[in-house]
Structure formats: structure tokens, C-alpha cells
C-alpha positions in Angstrom: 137.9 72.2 99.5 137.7 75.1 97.5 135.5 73.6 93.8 132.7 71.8 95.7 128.9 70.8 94.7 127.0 74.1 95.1 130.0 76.2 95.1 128.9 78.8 92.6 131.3 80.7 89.9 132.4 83.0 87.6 133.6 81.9 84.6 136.7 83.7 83.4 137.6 82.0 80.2 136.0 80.9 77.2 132.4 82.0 75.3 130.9 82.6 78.9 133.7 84.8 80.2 131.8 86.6 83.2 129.0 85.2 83.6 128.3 83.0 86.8 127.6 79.4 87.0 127.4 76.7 89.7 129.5 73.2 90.4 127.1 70.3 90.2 129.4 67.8 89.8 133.0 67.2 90.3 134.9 64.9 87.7 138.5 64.9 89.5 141.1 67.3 90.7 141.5 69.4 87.5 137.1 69.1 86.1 134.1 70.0 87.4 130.5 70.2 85.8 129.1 73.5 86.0 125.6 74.9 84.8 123.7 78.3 85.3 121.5 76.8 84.5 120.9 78.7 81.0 117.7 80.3 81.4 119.0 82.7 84.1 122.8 83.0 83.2 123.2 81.5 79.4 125.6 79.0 81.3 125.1 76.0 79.4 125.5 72.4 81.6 129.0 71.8 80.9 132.3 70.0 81.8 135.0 72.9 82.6 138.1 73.4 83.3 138.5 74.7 87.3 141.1 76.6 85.9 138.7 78.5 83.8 136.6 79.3 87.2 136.7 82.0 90.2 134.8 80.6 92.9 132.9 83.2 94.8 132.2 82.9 98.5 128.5 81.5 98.3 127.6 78.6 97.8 124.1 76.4 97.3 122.4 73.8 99.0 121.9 71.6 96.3 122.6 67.6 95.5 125.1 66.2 93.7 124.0 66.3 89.6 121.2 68.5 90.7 118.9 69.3 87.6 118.4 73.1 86.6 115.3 73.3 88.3 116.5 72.7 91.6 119.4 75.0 90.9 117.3 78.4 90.0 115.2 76.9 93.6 118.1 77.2 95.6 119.4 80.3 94.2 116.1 82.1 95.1 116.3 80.5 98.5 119.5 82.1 98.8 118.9 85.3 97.5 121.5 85.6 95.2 119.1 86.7 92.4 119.0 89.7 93.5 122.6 90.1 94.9 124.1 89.2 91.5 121.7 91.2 89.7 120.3 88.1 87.4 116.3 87.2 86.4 114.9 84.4 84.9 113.8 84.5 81.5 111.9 82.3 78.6 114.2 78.7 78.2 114.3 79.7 74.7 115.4 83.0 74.5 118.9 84.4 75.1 120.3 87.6 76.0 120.5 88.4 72.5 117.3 87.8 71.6 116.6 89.2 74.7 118.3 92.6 74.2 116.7 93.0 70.5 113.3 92.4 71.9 113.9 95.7 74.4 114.9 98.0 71.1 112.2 97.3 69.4 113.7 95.4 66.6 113.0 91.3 65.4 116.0 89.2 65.6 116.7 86.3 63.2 116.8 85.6 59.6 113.7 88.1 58.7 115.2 91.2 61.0 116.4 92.6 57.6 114.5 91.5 54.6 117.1 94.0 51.9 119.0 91.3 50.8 116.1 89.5 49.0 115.9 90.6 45.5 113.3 91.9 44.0 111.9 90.5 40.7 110.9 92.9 37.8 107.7 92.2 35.5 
């Protein structure tokens, strides 16, 4: 059984394309439910396609619909943290936001306040 609970993945298609997630759930033959969870890999919990997936030899000793807590527990207790090269970061910020922060620069709406216009007396 190659797409079981715990199995963890890379994801080859789609908005996530190569980033790694892991099977909490499997739907039937052809689905699974997959999650990162999001604060370590931006994988949001999420029916996919096991086409769309490249299982990867480890896998996690979690429960069937496990929440994302128990997920990031078991990959520390696995050590694949460090092996995949991943840290957790802020639930709210992404890679993005992430990225920005290390240059230096704000991200958002107000990162570039030229396009507001300027009213003359």
C-alpha cells in the first residue's frame, strides 16, 4: 500500500508543485487528504489527486485525520525537519511574506506608497 496515513509526499502538480505534504486521510483508490500542515510547508489541508503526489520513503506515526499539531509533533519525532531542510514559522505568514521580511522590505498594500497621488494646494 503505497498512499497510506502518515505516508508523507511531494507534491508534483498544481500551486504547491515541490513542496512536501503528508496523507492524513484516504478518500478511495484515486484521493487522498494531504496537509503540510501550512505553517511549515505552505501545504494547505486539502483533497488531492494521488496522481498529483510522489510518495517518499518516510512515513509518520500519526492517526487517521490527525490535526496539524500532531503532524509538525511527529515530524520532529522523526527528524525529518532537519533532513528535508524545513522550519516552522508564524501560522500567519508565508514564504512570501517570509522572504520580504529577510530583504528588508514591507510586503502588502503599503510596500510601495507611488501610486497614491498627491494633491496640490
Amino acid at each position: 500500500m503505497m498512499f497510506e496515513v502518515g505516508r508523507v509526499c511531494l507534491k508534483i502538480a498544481g500551486r504547491e508543485a515541490g513542496r512536501y505534504c503528508v496523507i492524513v486521510n484516504k478518500i478511495d483508490d484515486n484521493f487522498v487528504t494531504v496537509t503540510g500542515p501550512r505553517n511549515l510547508t505552505d501545504v494547505k489541508r486539502r483533497r488531492c489527486n494521488v496522481n498529483h503526489l510522489e510518495p517518499i520513503l518516510d512515513i509518520l506515526k500519526i492517526k487517521a485525520d490527525a490535526n496539524d499539531e500532531s503532524v509538525l509533533k511527529a515530524y520532529q519525532e522523526a527528524n525529518l525537519m532537519k533532513k528535508l531542510n524545513l522550519e516552522v514559522r508564524k501560522k500567519h505568514e508565508t514564504k512570501s511574506e517570509e522572504k520580504a521580511k529577510k530583504k528588508g522590505k514591507k510586503s502588502g498594500k503599503d510596500s510601495n506608497d507611488s501610486h497614491k497621488k498627491v494633491k496640490k494646494k
